[in-house]
C-alpha positions in Angstrom: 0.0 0.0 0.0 1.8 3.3 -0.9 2.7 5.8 2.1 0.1 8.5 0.9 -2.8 5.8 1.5 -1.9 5.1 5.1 -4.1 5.6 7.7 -2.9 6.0 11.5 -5.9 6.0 13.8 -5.4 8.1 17.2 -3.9 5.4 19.3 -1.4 4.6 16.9 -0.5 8.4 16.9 0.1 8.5 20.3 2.4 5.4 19.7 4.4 7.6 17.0 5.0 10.0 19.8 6.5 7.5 21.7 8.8 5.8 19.5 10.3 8.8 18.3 11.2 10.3 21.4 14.0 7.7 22.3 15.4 8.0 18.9 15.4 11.7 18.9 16.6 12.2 22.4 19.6 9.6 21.1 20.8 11.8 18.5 20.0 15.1 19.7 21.2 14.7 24.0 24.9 14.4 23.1 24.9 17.4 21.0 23.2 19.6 23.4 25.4 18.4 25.9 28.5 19.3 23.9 27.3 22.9 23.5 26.7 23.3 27.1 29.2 20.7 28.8 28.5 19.9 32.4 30.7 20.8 35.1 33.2 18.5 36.3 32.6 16.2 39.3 34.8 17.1 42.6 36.1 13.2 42.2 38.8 12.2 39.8 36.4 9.0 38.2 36.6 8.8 34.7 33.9 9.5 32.8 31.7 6.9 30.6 31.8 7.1 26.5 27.9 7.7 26.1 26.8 5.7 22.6 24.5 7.8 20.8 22.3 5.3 19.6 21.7 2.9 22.6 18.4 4.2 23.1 17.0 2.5 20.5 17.0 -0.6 22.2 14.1 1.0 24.1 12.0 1.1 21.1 11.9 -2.3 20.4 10.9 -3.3 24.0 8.0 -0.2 23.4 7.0 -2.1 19.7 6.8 -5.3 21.5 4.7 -4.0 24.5 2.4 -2.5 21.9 2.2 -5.5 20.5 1.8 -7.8 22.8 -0.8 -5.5 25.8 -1.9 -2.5 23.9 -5.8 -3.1 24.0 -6.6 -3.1 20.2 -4.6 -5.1 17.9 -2.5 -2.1 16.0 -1.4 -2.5 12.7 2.8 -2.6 13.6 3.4 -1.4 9.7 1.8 1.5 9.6 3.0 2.5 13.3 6.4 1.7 11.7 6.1 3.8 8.8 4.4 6.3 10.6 7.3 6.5 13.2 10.4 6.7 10.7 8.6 9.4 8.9 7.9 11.3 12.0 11.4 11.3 12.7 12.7 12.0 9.4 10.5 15.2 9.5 11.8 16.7 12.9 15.3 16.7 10.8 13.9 18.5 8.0 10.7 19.0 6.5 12.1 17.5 2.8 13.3 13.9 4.3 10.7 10.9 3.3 10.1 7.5 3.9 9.2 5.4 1.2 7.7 2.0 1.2 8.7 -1.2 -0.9 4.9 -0.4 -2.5 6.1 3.1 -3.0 9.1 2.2 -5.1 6.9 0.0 -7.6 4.8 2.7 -8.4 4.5 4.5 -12.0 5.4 7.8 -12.8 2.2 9.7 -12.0 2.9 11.9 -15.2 4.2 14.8 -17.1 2.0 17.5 -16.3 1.9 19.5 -13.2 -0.6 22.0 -11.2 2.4 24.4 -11.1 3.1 24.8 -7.5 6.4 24.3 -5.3 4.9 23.5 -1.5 6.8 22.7 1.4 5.1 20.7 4.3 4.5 21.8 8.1 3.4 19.6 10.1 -0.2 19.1 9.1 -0.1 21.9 6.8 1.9 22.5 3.5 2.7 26.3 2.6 2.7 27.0 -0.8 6.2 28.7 -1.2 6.1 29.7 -5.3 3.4 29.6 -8.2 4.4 29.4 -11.6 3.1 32.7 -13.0 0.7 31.5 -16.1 0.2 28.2 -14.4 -2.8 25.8 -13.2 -2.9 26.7 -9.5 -1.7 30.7 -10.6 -4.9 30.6 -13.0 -7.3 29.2 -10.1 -6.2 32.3 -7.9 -3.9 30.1 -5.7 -1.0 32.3 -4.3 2.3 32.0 -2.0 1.4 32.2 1.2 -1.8 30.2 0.8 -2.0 27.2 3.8 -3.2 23.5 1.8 -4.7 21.2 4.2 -6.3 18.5 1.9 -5.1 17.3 -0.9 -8.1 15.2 -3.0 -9.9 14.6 1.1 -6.5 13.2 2.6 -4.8 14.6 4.8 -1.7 16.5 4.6 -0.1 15.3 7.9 -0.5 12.0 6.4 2.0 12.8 3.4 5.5 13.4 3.4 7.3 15.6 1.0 8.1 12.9 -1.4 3.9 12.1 -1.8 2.9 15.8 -1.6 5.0 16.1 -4.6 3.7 13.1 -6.7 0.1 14.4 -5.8 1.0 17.5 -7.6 1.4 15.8 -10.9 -0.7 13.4 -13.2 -1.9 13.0 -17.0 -2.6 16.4 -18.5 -6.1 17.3 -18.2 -6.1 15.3 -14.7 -7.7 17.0 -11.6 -6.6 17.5 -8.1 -8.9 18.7 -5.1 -7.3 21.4 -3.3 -8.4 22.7 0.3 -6.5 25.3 1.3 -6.9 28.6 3.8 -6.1 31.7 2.3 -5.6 35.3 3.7 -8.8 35.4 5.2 -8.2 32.2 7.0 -11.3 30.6 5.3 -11.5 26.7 4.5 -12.0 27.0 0.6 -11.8 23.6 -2.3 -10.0 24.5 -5.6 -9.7 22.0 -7.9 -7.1 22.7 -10.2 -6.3 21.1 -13.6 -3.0 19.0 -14.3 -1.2 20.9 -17.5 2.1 20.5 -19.2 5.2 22.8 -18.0 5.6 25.9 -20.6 9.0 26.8 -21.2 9.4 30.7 -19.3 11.5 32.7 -21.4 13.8 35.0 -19.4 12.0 38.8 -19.5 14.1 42.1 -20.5 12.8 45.8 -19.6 14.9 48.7 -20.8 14.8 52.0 -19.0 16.8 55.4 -18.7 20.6 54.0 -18.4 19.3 50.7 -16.2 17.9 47.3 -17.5 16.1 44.7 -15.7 16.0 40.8 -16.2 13.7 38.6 -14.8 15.2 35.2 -14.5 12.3 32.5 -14.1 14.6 29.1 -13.3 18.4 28.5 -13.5 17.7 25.1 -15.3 20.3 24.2 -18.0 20.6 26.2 -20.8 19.7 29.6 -19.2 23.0 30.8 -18.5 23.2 30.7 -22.2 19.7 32.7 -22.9 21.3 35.7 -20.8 24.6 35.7 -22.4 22.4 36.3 -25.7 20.1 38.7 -24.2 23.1 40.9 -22.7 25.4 40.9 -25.5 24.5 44.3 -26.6 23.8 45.7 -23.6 25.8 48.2 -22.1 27.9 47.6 -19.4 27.8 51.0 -18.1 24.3 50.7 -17.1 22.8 49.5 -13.8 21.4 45.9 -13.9 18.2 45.0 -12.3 18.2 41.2 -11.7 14.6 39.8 -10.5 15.2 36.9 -9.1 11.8 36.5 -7.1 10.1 34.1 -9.3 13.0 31.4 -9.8 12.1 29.0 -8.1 14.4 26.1 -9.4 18.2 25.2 -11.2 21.1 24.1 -10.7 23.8 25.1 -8.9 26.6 24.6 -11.9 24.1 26.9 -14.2 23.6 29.0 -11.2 27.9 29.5 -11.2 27.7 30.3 -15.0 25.2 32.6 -14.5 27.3 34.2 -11.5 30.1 34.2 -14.0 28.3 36.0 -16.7 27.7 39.4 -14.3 31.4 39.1 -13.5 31.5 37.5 -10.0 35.0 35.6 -9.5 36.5 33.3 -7.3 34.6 31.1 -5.1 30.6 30.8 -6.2 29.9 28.9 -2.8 30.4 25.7 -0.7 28.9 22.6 -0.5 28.3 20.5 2.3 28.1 16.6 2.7 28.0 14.7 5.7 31.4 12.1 5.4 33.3 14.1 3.1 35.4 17.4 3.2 33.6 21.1 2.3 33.9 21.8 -1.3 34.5 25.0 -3.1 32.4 25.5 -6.7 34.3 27.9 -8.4 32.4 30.4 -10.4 33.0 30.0 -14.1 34.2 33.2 -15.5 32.5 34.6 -18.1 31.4 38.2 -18.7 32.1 42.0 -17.5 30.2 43.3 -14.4 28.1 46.1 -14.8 28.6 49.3 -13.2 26.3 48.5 -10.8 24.1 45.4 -9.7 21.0 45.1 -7.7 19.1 42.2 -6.8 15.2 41.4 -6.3 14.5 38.3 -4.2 11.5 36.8 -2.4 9.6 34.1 -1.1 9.9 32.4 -4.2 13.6 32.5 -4.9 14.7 29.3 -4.3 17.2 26.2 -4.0 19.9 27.6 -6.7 18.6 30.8 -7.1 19.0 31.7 -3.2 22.6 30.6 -3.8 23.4 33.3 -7.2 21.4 35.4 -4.7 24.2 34.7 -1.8 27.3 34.9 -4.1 25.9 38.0 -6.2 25.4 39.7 -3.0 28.8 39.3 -1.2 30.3 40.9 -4.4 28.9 43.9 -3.7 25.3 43.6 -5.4 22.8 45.8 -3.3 19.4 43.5 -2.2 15.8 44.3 -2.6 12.6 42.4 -1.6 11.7 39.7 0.5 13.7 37.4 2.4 14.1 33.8 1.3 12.8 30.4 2.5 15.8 28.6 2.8 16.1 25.7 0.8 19.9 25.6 0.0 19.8 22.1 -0.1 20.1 19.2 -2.0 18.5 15.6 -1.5 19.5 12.1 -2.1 17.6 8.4 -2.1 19.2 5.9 0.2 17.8 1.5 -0.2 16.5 0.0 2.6 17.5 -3.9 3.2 13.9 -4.4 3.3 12.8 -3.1 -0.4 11.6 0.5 0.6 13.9 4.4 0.7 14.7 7.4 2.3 15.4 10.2 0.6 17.2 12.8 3.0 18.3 16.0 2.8 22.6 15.1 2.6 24.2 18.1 1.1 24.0 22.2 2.1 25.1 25.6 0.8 27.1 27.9 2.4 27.2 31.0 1.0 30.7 33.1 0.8 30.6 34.6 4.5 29.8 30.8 5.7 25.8 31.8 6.0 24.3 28.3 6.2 21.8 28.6 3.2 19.2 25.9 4.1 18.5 27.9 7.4 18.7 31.4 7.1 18.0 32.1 3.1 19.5 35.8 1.6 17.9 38.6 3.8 17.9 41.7 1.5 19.3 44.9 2.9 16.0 46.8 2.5 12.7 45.1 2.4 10.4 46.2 -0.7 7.2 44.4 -1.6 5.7 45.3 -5.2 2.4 44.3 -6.2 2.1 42.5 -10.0 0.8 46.1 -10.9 4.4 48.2 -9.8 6.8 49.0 -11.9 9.5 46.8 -10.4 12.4 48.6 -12.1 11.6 51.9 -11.0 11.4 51.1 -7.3 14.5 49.4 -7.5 16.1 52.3 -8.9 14.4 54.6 -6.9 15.5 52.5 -3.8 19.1 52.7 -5.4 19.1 56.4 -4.6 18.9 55.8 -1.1 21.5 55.0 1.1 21.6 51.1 2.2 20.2 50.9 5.8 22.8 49.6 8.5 22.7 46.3 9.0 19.8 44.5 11.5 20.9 42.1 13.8 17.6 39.8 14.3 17.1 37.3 17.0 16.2 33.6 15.8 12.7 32.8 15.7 11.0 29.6 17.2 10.3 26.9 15.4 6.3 26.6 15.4 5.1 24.4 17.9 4.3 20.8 16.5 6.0 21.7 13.2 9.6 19.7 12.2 12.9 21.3 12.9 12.0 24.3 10.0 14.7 27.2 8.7 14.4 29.8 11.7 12.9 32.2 10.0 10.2 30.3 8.1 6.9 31.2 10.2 3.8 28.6 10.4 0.5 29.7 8.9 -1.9 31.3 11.7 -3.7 29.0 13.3 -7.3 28.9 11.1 -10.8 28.8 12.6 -12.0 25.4 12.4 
């Protein structure tokens, strides 16, 4: 049966609770103890190596109590898959179990409702729309809270399932309930529609051009080398990056490269391996000056030419970003399922940890569809950048997964 059809009753969510705490306690007790070390004992007695894992001999006693005294017979597979996914999750909101079932099941399809969502808990914020798309054409917007997905629940679906329900055969349907600005329940059903190649957008104006990059997928570093080979250096360059939403990190270096950034583009991360430098790949003469647009929907690659562009001098406008400098890979289980876990980071030049704090701009503006987003910018431009903001970390919502800082959970609707 495939993860999205499972169905935990109450008393085996209470049971989830309980087997994830020894394992998370196991993992997370030895680092907090390392940033705040105990003091040492008056005697001289040596003190015991602490194993990190040896509370999960715990949950196998607690699977076998459950088994063998809990008062209705539970169903041990799904309180198994509903457990490793819970724990996945308090890592990071992208990591997903998958089931043997899971892994025999056909691609869903080529066409997509156009939306890039990112789970909480029992919620999943929609992060970016594609502008033109299915869910953009239905009035669905970033910021929007989904609860339902075709009646299931969303607490029931990790990130690997929310984003197989988003695509099907064109012309499919999908049932969307979601809670909007006004906090009300509302269905949407959106149709399933083939991806649209976005074509990169130029605006002149009086000495400045702007460009509005929609992805850094393969190819585009080679659309804005053609678009800016006339252009004139001399000229201030508006780059709007608030609607890329997806790329890769080596176009993301051309890119980079093409606005004459040099050196070091970023660093990656990978648990078991040394930090590695991606160099940026040289290609073009900088303009005489740079400024940036970035928002909720910059993200992944984007956030990183965000990062690099900024530390080169670049001045920031806009929003700031999710967070999603990461990068995810799929790992076989003995027994026929997966887990697919978030296993590399960005760092951007000054060490910022991408996947937590995003690119804060140096001067918040929000535009509307309607405003002239060039002459803001340049407008803003003749202003003096603010000094610097030192902002405290935010909690993490309560009941949500271990989330960027600064990522903020939906109000709390009306029921």
């Amino acid at each position: 049966m495939p993860l999205s059809h499972y169905t935990i009753p109450m008393h085996a969510r209470t049971w989830l609770s309980v087997l994830s705490l020894p394992l998370v306690a196991a993992f997370t007790l030895p680092v907090v103890q390392q940033g705040n070390p105990p003091k040492p004992a008056a005697t001289a007695a040596k003190a015991v190596p602490q194993d990190p894992l040896a509370g999960l001999s715990d949950i196998q006693d607690v699977l076998s109590l459950v088994q063998q005294n809990y008062v209705d017979p539970p169903n041990m597979e799904k309180v198994l898959a509903g457990g490793i996914q819970a724990v996945l999750e308090r890592s990071h909101p992208l990591n997903a179990y998958l089931s043997a079932e899971d892994l025999r099941l056909p691609d869903p399809g080529p066409a997509s409702v156009g939306l890039t969502v990112l789970k909480r808990g029992i919620y999943a914020s929609v992060l970016a729309v594609t502008p033109g798309g299915p869910a953009a054409k239905a009035g669905i917007q970033p910021g929007d809270v989904l609860r339902k997905m075709d009646g299931d629940s969303v607490g029931q679906l990790s990130a690997w399932a929310l984003e197989r329900r988003l695509r099907g055969p064109v012309g499919s349907s999908l049932d969307l309930y979601r809670y909007n600005a006004t906090g009300d329940l509302t269905k949407t059903t959106v149709v399933r529609a083939l991806p649209g190649h976005a074509d990169l957008t130029l605006k002149p104006g009086t000495e400045a051009l702007l460009v509005a990059l929609p992805d850094l997928l393969p190819g585009r570093a080679e659309e804005l080398k053609k678009a800016l080979a006339t252009a004139d250096r001399g000229q201030t360059l508006v780059l709007d990056l608030r609607l890329c939403e997806r790329g890769a990190m080596d176009e993301a270096a051309l890119v980079a490269g093409l606005l004459g950034a040099k050196g070091s583009f970023a660093t990656v991360q990978e648990a078991g391996k040394p930090d590695r430098a991606l160099p940026v790949v040289v290609g073009g003469a900088p303009f005489a000056r740079l400024a940036l647009l970035v928002g909720r929907s910059t993200l992944g690659a984007p956030e990183v030419l965000a990062a690099c562009l900024k530390k080169g001098g670049a001045r920031t406008f806009g929003e700031r970003t999710p967070g999603l400098g990461v990068e995810r890979s799929r790992f076989l289980l003995k027994q026929g399922g997966a887990v697919e876990l978030v296993s590399r980071r960005w760092l951007g030049l000054g060490g910022e940890k991408l996947d937590r704090q995003g690119v804060t701009p140096e001067q918040v503006l929000r535009l509307a569809e309607a405003d002239d987003a060039l002459a803001k910018v340049l407008a803003a431009l003749a202003t003096p950048p603010p000094p610097p903001k030192v902002e405290a970390p935010e909690k993490a919502p309560e009941g949500s997964p271990l989330l960027p800082p600064h990522v903020i959970a939906p109000k709390k609707p009306n029921p």
